[in-house]
C-alpha positions as CSV (number, residue, x, y, z in Angstrom):
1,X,-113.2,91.4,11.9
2,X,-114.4,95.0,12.0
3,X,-111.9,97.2,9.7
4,X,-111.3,100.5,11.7
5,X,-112.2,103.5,10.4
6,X,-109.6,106.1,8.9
7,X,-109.5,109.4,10.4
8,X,-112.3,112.1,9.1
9,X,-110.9,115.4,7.7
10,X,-114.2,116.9,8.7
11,X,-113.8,116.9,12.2
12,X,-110.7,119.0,12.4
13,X,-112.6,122.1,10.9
14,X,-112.9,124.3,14.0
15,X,-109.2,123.2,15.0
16,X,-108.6,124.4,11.4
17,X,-110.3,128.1,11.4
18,X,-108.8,128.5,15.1
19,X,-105.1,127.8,13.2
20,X,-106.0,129.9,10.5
21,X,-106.9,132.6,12.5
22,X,-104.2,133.0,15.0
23,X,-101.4,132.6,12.2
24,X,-103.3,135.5,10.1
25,X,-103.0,137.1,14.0
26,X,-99.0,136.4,14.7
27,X,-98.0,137.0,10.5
28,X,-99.6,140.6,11.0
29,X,-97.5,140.9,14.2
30,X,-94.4,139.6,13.0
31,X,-95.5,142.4,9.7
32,X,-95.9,145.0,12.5
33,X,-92.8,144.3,14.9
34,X,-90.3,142.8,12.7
35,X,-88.7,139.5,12.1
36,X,-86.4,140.4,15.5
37,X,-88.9,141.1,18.1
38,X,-91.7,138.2,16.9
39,X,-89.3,135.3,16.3
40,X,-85.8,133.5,17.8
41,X,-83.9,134.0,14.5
42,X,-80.2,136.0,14.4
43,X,-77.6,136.6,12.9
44,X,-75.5,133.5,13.8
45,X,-79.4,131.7,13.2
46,X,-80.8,133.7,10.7
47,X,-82.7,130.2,9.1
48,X,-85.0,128.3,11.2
49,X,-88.5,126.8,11.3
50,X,-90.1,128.4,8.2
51,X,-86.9,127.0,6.1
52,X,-86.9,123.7,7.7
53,X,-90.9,124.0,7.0
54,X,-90.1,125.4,3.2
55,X,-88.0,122.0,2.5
56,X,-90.8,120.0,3.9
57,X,-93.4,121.4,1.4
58,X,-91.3,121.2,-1.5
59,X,-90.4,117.3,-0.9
60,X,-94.1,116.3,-0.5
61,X,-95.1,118.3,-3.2
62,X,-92.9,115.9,-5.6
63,X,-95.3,113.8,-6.4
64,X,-96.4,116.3,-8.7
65,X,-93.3,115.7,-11.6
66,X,-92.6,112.1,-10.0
67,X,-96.6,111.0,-11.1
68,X,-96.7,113.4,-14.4
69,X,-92.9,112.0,-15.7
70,X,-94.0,108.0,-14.9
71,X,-97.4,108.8,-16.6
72,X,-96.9,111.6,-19.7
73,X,-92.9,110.7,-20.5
74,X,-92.7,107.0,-19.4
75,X,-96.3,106.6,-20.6
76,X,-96.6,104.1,-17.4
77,X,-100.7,104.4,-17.6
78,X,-102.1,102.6,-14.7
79,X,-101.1,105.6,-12.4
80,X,-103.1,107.9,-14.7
81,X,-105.6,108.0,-11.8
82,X,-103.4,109.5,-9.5
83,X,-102.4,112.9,-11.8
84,X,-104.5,115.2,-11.1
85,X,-104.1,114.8,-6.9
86,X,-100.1,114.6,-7.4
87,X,-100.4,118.0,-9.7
88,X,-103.2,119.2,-7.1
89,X,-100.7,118.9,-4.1
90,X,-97.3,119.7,-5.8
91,X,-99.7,123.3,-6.7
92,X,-100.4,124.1,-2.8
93,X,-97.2,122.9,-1.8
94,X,-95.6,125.1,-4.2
95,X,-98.0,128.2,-3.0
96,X,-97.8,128.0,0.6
97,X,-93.9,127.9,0.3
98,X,-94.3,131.0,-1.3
99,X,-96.5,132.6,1.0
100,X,-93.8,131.1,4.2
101,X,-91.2,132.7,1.9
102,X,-92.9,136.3,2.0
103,X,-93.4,136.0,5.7
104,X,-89.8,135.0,6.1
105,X,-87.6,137.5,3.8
106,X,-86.6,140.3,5.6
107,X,-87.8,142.3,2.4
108,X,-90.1,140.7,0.4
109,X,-91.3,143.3,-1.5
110,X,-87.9,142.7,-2.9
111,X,-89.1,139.2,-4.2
112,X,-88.7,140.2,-8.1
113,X,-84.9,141.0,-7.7
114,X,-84.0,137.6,-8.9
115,X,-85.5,138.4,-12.3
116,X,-83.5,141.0,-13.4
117,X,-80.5,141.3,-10.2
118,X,-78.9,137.5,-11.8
119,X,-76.0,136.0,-10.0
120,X,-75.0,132.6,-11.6
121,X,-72.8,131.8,-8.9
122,X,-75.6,131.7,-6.6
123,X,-77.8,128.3,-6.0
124,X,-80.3,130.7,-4.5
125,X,-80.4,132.6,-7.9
126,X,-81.0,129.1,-9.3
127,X,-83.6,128.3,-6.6
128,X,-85.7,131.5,-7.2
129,X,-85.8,130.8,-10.8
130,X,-87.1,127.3,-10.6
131,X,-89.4,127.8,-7.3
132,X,-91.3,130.9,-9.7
133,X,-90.9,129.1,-13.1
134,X,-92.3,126.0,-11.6
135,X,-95.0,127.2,-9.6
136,X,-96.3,129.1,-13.0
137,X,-95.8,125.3,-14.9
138,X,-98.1,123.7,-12.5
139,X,-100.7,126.4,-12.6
140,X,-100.8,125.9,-16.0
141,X,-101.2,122.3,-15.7
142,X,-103.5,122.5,-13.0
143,X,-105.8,125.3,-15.6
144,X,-107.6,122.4,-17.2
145,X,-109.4,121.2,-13.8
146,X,-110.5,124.2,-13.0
147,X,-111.4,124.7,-17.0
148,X,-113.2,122.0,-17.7
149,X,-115.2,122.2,-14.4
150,X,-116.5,125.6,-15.9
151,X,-117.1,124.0,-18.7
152,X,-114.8,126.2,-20.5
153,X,-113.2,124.1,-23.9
154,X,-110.8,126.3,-25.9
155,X,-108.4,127.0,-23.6
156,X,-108.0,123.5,-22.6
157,X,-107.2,122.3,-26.0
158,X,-104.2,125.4,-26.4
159,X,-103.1,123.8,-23.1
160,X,-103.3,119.7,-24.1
161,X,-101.3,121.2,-27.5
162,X,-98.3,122.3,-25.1
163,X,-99.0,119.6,-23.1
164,X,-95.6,117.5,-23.5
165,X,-93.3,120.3,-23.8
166,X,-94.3,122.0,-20.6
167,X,-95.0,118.6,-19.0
168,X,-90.9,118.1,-19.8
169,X,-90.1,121.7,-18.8
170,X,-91.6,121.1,-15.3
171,X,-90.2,118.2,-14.6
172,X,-86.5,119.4,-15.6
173,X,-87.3,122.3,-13.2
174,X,-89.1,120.5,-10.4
175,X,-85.5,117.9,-10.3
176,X,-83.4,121.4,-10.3
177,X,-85.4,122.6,-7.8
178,X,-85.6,119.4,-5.4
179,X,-81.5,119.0,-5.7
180,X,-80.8,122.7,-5.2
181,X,-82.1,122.8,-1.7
182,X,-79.1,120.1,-0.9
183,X,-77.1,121.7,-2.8
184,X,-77.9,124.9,-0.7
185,X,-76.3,123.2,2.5
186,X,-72.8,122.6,0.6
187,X,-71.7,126.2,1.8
188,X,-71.7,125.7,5.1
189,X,-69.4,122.6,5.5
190,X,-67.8,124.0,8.6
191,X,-71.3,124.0,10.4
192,X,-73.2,121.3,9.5
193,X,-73.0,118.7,11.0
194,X,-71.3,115.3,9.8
195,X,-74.2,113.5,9.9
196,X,-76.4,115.6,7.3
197,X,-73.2,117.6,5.6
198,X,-72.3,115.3,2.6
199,X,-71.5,115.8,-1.1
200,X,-74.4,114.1,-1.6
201,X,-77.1,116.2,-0.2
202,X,-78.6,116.8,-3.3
203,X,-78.8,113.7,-4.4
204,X,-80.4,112.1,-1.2
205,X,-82.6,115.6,-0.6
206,X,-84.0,114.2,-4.5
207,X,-84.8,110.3,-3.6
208,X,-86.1,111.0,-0.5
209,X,-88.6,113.5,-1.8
210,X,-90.0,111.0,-4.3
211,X,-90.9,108.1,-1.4
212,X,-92.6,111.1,0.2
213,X,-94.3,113.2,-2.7
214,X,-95.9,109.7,-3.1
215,X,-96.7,108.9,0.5
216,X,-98.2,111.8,0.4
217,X,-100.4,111.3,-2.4
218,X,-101.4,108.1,-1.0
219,X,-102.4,109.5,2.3
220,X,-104.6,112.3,0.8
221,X,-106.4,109.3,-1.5
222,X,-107.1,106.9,1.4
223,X,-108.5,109.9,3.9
224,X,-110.8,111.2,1.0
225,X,-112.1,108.0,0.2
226,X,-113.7,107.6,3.6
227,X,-117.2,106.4,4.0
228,X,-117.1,106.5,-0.1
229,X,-116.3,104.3,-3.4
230,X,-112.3,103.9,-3.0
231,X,-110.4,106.6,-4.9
232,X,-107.4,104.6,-6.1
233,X,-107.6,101.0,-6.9
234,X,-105.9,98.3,-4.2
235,X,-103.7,97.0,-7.1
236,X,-102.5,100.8,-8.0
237,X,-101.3,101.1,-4.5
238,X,-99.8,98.3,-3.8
239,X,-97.8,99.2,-6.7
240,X,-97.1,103.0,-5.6
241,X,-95.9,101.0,-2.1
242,X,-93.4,98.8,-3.6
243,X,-92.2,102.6,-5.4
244,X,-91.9,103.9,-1.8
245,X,-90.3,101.1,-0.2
246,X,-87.8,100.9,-3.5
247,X,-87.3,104.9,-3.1
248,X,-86.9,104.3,0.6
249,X,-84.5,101.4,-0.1
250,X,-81.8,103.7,-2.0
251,X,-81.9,106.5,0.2
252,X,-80.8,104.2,3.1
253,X,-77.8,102.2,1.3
254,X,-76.9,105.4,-0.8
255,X,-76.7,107.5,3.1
256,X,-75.0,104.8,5.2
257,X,-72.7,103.7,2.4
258,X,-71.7,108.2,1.9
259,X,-71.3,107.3,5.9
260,X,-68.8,104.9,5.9
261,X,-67.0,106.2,3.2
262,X,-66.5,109.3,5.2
263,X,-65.9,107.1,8.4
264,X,-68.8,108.6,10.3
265,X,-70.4,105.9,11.4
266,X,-68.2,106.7,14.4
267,X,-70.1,109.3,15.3
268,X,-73.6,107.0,15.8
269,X,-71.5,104.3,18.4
270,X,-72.5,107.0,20.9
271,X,-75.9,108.8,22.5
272,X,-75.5,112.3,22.0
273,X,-77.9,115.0,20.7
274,X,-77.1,114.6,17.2
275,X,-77.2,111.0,17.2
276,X,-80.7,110.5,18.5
277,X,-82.2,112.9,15.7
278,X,-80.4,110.9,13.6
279,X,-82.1,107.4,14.5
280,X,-85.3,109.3,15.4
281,X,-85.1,110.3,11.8
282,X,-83.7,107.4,10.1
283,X,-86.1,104.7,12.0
284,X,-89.2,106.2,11.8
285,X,-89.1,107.2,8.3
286,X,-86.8,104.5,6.6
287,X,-86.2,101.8,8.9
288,X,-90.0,100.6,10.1
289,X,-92.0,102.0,6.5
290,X,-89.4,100.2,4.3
291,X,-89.6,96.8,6.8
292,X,-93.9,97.2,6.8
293,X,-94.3,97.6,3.0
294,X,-92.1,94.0,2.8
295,X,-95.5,92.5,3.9
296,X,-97.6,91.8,0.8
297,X,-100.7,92.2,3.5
298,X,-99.4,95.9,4.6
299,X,-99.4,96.7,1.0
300,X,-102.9,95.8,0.3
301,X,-104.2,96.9,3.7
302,X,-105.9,100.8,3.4
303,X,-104.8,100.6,7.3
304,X,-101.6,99.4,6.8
305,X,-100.5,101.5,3.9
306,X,-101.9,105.0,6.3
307,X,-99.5,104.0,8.7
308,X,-96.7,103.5,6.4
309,X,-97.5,106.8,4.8
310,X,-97.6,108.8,8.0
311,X,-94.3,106.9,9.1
312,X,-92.7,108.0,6.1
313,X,-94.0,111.5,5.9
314,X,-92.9,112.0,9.7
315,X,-89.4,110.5,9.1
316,X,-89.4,112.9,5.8
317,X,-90.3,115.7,8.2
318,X,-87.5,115.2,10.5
319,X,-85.2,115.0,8.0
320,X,-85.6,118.7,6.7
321,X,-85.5,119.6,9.9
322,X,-82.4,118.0,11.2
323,X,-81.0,119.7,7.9
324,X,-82.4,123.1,8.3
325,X,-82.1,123.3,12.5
326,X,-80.8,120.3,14.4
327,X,-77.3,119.8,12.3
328,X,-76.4,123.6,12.5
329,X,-77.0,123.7,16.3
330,X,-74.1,124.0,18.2
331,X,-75.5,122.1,21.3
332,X,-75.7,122.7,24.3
333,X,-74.0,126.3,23.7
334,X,-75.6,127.3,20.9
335,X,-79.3,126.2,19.9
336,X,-82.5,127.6,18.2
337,X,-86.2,127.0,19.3
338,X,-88.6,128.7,17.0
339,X,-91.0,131.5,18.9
340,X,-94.5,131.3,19.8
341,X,-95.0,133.7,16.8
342,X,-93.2,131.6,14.5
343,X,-95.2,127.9,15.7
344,X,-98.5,129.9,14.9
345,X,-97.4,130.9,11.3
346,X,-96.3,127.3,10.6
347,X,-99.2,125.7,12.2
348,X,-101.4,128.2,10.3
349,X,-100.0,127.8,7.5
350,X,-100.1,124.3,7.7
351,X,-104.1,124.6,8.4
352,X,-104.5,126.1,5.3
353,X,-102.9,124.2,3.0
354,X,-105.3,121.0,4.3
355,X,-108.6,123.1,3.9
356,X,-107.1,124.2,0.8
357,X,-106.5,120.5,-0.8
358,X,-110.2,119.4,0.8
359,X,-112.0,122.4,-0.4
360,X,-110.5,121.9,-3.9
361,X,-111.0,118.6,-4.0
362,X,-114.7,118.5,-2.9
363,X,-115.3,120.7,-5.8
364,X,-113.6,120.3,-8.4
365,X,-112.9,116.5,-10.4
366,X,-109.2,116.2,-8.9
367,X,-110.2,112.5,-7.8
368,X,-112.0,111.4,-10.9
369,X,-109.5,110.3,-13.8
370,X,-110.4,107.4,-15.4
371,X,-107.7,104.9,-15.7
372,X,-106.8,104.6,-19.1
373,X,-106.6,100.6,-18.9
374,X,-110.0,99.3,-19.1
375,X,-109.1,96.1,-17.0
376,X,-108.1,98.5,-14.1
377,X,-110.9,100.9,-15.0
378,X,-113.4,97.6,-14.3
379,X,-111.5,97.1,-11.0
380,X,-111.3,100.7,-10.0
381,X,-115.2,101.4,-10.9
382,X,-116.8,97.9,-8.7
383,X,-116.4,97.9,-5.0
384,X,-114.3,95.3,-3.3
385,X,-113.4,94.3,-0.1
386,X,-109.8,94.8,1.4
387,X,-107.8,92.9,3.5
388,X,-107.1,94.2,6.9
389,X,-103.8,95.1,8.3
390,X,-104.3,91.7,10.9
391,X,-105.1,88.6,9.0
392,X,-108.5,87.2,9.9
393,X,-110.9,84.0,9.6
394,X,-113.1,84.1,7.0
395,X,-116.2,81.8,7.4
396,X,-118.6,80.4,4.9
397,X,-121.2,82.6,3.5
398,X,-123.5,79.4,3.9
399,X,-123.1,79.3,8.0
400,X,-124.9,83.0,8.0
């Protein structure tokens, strides 16, 4: 049986520039013109895409503290392979959030105010702090790839002697930081919907970020080892999917059971707009990822665990977005569809966090850890060859 082929990252480079391009184009009109001519936002909507799209990057950039707590503070080992690319995307998540940020505060030349304006009553005071302090953790935790690819020593060692303090230190901010965006959406409990408005948004905004900060490092790991020596050992990932499917497995008791305890499972007995986001959102990143990684074969399977990935990603996507968009729609009256200027920022955006990642990761040794185990180094060095996703007949070698 012929194993197919994962996509190529290579091929979407025009698509990419072209993104790039026209979101450099519409940020330097919406610059020029104002946030009220170039997008849909107002005053009753005054948070839209680039929120919902802020939430997304933040949640798949957990794999950052998730990876660096199980390896550095847990000392779990076998996953030392997959450091560096969870620090690597947690960093460009954490930047391009930024960069949406500045394109989405109505002054953002007022960005330091935070710093010295404190309001401690405020979860966005709390959520500036940790976005800035974080983003300046994983820099410095990110130094030493960059270092040592310059083959520049001393500053790596004054950075290793830090190492576990500020390893702590980020991931205490990075669980702030994940939680506070739930805890965000506990002011409006008069517009949010039932369905997403909870007293325990921050805690499901934090599990659900883990299944997909490691999703997404398992996607990036399969689509760069394309056409090479596999990145990540088949062992190491079937172990990060049983992790997702366990992550996956607590978000969807701890949400239905908040549900029924606030009897409104009512409100999913009937089709409405509300109810099919819901479901969209629930099934496609829950439901079918948690039932495929069941399946020994899915788990072991580089096809099998890209679709799972993508499913859960996708379903993480929606999720943010039902948050930020669909539960604070009053619909049909009273609804928001992002502009034409605001789809080119995000997709632009988007672009360049991707060429970002690849260029980094051609370039520098983000993919080249050795495991610390030197069973799994054995197995993560020699080739071997994988199960696919369909189970097939294998004949003797003799009859060839």
């Amino acid at each position: 049986m012929r194993i197919p082929v994962l996509p190529s990252i290579s091929g979407w480079r025009p698509i990419a520039t072209i993104l790039i391009l026209t979101g450099l184009l519409a940020a330097a009109a919406r610059f020029t013109f104002g946030l009220g001519a170039t997008t849909n936002l107002s005053d009753d909507f005054p948070w839209g895409l680039w929120i919902g799209f802020d939430f997304l990057g933040i949640g798949l950039a957990a794999s950052g503290f998730t990876i660096v707590a199980a390896v550095n503070l847990f000392h779990a080992k076998e996953y030392e392979p997959i450091v560096r690319p969870a620090i690597l995307t947690a960093f460009v998540g954490y930047l391009l959030v930024v960069l949406v940020l500045i394109i989405d505060l109505g002054r953002p030349d007022h960005f330091w105010h935070p710093l010295v304006m404190w309001n401690p009553h405020s979860v966005m005071c709390e959520i500036s702090w940790c976005l800035m302090l974080y983003t300046t953790v994983l820099s410095l935790e990110f130094a030493p790839i960059i270092l040592e690819k310059l083959n520049i020593r001393g500053p790596i060692r004054w950075i290793h002697a830090i190492s576990l303090p500020l390893m702590i230190f980020g991931v205490l901010l990075s669980t702030l930081h994940q939680s506070s965006f739930g805890s965000l959406y506990l002011i409006v409990p008069n517009r949010l919907h039932a369905l997403w408005y909870t007293p325990l948004l921050p805690v499901l905004f934090f599990v659900s970020c883990i299944a997909s900060g490691i999703s997404m490092v398992l996607l990036e790991s399969l689509i760069f080892s394309r056409g090479r020596r596999d990145l990540l050992p088949t062992p190491l990932r079937a172990n990060l999917a049983k992790l997702i499917a366990v992550a996956l497995a607590v978000y969807f008791v701890v949400r239905f059971q908040d549900l029924l305890s606030r009897g409104m499972l009512r409100e999913l007995t009937t089709f409405t707009y509300y109810s099919l986001a819901f479901y969209a959102e629930i099934l496609i990143g829950f439901v079918i990822p948690f039932v495929l990684l069941l399946f020994d074969r899915v788990r072991t399977s580089r096809q099998g665990l890209y679709a799972a990935s993508i499913l859960v990603v996708s379903g993480f996507a929606f999720n943010r977005m039902n948050t930020a968009i669909t539960g604070l729609e009053q619909y049909p009256t009273h609804t928001y569809f992002p502009s034409l200027i605001e789809i080119f920022i995000m997709l632009g955006i988007t672009a360049l966090g991707f060429s970002a990642f690849s260029f980094i990761a051609k370039h520098l040794p983000v993919f080249e850890a050795a495991p610390t185990s030197p069973a799994l180094r054995k197995e993560a060095l020699a080739p071997r060859p994988e199960p696919g996703f369909l189970p097939c007949k294998v004949e003797d070698s003799k009859s060839s």
